[in-house]
Backbone as JSON, one array per atom type, in Angstrom:
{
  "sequence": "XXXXXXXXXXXXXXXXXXXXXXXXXXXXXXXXXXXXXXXXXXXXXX",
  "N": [[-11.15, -45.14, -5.22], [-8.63, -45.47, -5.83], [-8.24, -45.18, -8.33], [-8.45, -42.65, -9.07], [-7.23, -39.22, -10.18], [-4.44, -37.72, -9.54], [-3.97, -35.13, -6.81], [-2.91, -31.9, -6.36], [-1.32, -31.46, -2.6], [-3.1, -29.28, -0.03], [-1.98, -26.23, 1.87], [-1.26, -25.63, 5.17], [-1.85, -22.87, 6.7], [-0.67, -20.9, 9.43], [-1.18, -18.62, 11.68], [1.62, -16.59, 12.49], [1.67, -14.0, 14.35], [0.58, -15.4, 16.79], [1.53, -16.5, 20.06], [1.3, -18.17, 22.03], [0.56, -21.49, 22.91], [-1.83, -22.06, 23.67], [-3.94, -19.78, 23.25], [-4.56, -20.3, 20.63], [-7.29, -19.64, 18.36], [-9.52, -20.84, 15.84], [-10.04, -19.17, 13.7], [-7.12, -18.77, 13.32], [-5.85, -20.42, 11.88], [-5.28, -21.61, 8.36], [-6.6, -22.84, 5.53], [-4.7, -23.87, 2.45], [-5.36, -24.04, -1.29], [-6.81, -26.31, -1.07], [-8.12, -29.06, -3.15], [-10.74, -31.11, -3.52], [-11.49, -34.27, -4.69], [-14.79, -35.15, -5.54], [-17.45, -36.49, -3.27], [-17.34, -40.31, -2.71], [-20.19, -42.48, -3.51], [-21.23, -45.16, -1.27], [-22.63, -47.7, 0.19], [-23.62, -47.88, 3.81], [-24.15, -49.75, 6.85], [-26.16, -49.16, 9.7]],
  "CA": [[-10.19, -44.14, -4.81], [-6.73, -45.73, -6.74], [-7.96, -44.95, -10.19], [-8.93, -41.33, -9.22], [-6.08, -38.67, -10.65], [-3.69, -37.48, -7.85], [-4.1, -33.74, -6.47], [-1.75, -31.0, -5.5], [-1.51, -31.45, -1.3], [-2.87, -28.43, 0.52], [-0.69, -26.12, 2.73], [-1.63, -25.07, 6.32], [-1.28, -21.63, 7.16], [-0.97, -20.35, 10.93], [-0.98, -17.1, 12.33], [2.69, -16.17, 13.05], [1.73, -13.62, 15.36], [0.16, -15.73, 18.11], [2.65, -17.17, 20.54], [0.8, -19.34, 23.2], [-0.03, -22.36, 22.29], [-3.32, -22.85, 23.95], [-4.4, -18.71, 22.46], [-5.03, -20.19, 19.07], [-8.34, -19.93, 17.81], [-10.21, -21.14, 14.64], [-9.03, -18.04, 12.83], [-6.11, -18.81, 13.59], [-5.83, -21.46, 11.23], [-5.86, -21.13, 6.85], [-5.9, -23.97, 4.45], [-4.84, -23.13, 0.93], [-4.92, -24.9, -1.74], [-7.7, -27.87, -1.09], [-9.59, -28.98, -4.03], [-11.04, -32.29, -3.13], [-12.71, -34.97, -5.02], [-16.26, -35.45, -5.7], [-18.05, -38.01, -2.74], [-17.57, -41.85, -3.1], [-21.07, -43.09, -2.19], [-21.04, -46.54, -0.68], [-23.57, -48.58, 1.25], [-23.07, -48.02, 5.17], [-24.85, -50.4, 8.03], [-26.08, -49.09, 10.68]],
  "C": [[-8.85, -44.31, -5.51], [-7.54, -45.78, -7.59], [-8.42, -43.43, -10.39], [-7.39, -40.38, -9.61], [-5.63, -38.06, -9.15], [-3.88, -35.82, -8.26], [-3.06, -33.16, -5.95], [-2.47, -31.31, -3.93], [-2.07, -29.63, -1.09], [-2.29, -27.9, 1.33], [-1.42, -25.34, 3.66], [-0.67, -24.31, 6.41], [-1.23, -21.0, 8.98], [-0.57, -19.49, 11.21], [0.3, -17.09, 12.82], [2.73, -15.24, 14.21], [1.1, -14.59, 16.93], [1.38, -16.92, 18.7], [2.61, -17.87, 21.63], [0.19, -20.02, 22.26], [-1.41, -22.55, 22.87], [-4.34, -20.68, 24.09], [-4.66, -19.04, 20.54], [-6.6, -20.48, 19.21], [-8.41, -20.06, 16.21], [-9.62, -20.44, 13.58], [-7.74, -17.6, 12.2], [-5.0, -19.27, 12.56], [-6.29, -21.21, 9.54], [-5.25, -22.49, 6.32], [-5.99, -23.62, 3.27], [-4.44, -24.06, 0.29], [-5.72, -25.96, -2.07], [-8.59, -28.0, -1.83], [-9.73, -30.52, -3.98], [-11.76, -33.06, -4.26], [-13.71, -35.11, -4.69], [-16.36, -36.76, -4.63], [-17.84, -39.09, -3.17], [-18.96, -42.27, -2.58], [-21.17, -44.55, -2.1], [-22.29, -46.58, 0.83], [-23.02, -48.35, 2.79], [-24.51, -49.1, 5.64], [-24.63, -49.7, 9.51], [-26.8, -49.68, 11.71]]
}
């Protein structure tokens, strides 16, 4: 993971019109922006 090149952050978007906090849904919610690196795969134990 430290020798991978660094990425622009993405920026959370949220619905300006909704104005209760416990009326947000899923929809509600936009991430722009996120381009992620490719999987690390590594050994797990389970």
């Amino acid at each position: 993971q430290l020798s991978r090149d660094f990425r622009s952050l993405p920026t959370m978007k949220i619905n300006p019109e909704v104005k209760d906090l416990f009326a947000f849904k899923f929809e509600d919610f936009e991430l722009e922006g996120y381009d992620p690196h490719p999987h690390i795969k590594a050994a797990v134990s389970v």
